[in-house]
Every structure is written in structure tokens, then in C-alpha cells.
RODO-2510 file (C-alpha; in nm, 4 decimals, decimal comma):
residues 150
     n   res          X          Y          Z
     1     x    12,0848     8,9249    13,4673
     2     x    12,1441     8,8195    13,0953
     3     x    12,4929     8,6844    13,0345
     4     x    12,6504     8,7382    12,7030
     5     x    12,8756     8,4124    12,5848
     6     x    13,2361     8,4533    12,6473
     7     x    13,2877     8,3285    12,2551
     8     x    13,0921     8,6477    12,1595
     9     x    13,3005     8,9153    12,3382
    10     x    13,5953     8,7492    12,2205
    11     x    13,4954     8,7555    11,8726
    12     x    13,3860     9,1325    11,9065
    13     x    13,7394     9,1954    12,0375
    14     x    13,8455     9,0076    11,7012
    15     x    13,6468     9,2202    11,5206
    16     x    13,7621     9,5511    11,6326
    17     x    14,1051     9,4507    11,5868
    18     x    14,0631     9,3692    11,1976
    19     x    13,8721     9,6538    11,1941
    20     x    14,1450     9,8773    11,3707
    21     x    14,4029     9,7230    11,1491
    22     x    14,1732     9,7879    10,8297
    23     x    14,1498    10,1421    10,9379
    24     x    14,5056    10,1798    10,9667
    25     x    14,5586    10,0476    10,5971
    26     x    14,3038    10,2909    10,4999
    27     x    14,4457    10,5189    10,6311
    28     x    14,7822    10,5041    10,4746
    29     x    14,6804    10,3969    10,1598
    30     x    14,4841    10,7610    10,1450
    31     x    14,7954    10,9495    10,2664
    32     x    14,9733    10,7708     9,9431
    33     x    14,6782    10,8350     9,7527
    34     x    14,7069    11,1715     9,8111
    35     x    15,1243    11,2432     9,7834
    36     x    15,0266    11,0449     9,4168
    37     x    14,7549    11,2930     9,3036
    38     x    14,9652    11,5877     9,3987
    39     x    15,2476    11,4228     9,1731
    40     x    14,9981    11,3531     8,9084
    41     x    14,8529    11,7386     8,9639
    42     x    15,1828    11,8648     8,9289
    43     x    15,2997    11,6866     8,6165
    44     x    15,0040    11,8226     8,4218
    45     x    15,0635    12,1702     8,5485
    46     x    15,4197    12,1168     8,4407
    47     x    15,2866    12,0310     8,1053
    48     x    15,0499    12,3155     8,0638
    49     x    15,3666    12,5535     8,0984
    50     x    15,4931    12,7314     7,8248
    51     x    15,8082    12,5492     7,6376
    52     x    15,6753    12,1866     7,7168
    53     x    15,6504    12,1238     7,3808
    54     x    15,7870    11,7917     7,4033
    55     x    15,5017    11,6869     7,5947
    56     x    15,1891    11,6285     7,3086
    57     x    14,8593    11,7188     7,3395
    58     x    14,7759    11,3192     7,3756
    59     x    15,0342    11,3067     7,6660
    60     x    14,8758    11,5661     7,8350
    61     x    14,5235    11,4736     7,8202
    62     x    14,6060    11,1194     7,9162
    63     x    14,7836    11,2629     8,2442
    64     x    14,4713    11,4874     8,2954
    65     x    14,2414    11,1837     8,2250
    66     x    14,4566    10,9806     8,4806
    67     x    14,4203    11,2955     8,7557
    68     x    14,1102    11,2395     8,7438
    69     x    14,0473    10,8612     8,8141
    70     x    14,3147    10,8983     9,0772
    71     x    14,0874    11,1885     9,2509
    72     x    13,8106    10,9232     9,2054
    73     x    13,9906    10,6513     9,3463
    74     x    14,0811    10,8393     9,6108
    75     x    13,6927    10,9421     9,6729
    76     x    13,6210    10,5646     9,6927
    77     x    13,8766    10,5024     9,9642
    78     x    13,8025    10,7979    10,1701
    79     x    13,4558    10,6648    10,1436
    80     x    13,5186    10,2583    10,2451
    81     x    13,7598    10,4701    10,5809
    82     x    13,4214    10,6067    10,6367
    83     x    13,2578    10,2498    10,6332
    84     x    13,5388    10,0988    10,8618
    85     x    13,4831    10,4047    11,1153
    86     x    13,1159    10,3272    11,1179
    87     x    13,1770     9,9882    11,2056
    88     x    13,4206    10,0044    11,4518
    89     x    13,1840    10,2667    11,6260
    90     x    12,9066     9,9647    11,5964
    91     x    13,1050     9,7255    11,7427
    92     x    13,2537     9,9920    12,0504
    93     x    12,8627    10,0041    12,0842
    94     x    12,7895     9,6584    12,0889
    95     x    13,1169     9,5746    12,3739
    96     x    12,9571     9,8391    12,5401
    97     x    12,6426     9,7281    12,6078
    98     x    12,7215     9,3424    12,6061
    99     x    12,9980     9,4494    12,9511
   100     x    12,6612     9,6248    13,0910
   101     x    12,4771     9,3340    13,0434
   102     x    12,7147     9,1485    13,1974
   103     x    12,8628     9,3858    13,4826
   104     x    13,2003     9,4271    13,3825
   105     x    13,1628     9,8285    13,3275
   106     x    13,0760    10,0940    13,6294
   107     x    12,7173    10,0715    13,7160
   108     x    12,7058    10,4355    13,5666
   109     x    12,8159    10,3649    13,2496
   110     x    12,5796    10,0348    13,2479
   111     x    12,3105    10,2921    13,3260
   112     x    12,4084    10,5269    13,0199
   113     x    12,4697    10,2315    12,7690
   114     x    12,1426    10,0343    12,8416
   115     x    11,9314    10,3777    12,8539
   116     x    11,9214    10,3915    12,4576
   117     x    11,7260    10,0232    12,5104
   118     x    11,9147     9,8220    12,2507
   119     x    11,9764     9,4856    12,4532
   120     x    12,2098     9,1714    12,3394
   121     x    11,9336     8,9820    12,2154
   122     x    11,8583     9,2579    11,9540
   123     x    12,2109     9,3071    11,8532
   124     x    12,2473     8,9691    11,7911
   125     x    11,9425     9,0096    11,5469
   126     x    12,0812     9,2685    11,4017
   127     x    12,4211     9,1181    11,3181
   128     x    12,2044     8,8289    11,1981
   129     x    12,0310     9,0483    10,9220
   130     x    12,3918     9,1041    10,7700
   131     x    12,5562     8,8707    10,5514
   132     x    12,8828     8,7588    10,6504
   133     x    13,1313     9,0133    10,5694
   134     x    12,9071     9,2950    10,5102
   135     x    12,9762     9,6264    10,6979
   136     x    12,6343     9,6953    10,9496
   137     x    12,6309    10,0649    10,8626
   138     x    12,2803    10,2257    11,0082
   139     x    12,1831    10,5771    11,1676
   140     x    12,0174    10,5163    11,5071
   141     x    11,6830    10,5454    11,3595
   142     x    11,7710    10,2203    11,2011
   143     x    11,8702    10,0690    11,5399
   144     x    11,5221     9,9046    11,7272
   145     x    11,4534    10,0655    12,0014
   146     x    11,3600     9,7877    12,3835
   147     x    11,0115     9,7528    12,2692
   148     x    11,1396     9,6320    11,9180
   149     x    11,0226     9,9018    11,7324
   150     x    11,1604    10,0051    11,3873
***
């Protein structure tokens, strides 16, 4: 039975952790992100109201312009949770089927996780493909199948 290095789970168990804690940032920072905009949104309904006439027209369309990059920016970091959630599943995946390999998970689940025929060898491959720091996003049509078909 194929043995997968002791070095590698312990740096997938890294990985998931930064991930995790990457996630958790993400997270928050789109919960601020969010109590901001409504501020913003707020201020330039305040300023649209009638007897706001201190506020000028420049004002105003400067807090509308700024609205909108905020909704953009917040667009961008919904998407990059998106790309941390993606990997995290990958590398959930790739534990998975490296403790089958290795008979540290129920034969069961060893039966379920080494069914879709992705084995260590072609993870590792996979992960090789990436550069270093680069997120492996990919549907599981992307993913080769045992025979090493793409």
C-alpha cells in the first residue's frame, strides 16, 4: 500500500490552518466591509434629502463615487473568500485521500475517497503545476481521473 510522507500531511495540516485563519480574516474584513458601505450608503442618502444644502453637489458625487468603489471592493473580497473556500475544500480533499492511502480513515470512507480515482501521486502533480503561492482552484473536470485522463 502507498505511503504518503509524514512531512506531507504535516504540511497539508499547515496549509489548512493558514487557510482557516485566511478565511477567518476574510471573513471579518467583509462584515466591516459591509457595516462601511451601509455608512457610506447612508451618508449619500442623507445628502440627497431636502435642506442638505450645505453638502455641494461635488461632495455628494464624490461620496456616491466612493459608494461605489467600496461596493467594488467589497465584490473583490467576497470573491478572494470564495478562492480561500475552494482551497481549503482542495486540501480537505487531498488529507482525505492521502489518510486512505495510508489507512488512517475507516475502510468505508477509504472506499468512498479513493472511488473518484485521484491517487497521491497525481495530487502531488497537480500541486506541482501551481506556482508557489497560487490558489489550485479547478472544477472536477479539471481533476485527472486513475487512468490520467484530462
Amino acid at each position: 500500500m502507498p505511503s504518503v510522507p509524514h512531512d506531507d500531511a504535516d504540511q497539508t495540516e499547515a496549509e489548512i490552518r493558514s487557510e482557516q485563519m485566511q478565511l477567518q480574516k476574510a471573513i471579518a474584513s467583509i462584515s466591516d466591509g459591509r457595516i462601511r458601505l451601509r455608512h457610506q450608503e447612508r451618508r449619500v442618502a442623507d445628502m440627497h434629502e431636502p435642506g442638505t444644502g450645505t453638502a455641494g453637489c461635488r461632495t455628494r458625487d464624490e461620496a456616491e463615487r466612493l459608494a461605489t468603489l467600496m461596493r467594488g471592493s467589497l465584490e473583490q473580497w467576497e470573491r478572494h473568500r470564495a478562492l480561500i473556500e475552494q482551497r481549503l475544500a482542495y486540501l480537505h480533499v487531498r488529507r482525505a485521500r492521502a489518510e486512505a492511502l495510508t489507512g488512517n480513515v475507516a475502510p468505508s470512507l477509504a472506499r468512498s475517497v479513493c472511488a473518484s480515482g485521484l491517487v497521491a501521486g497525481q495530487l502531488d502533480e497537480l500541486d506541482a503545476r501551481r506556482a508557489p503561492g497560487e490558489y489550485a482552484v479547478m472544477s472536477v473536470r479539471e481533476v485527472p481521473d486513475a487512468a490520467g485522463r484530462e
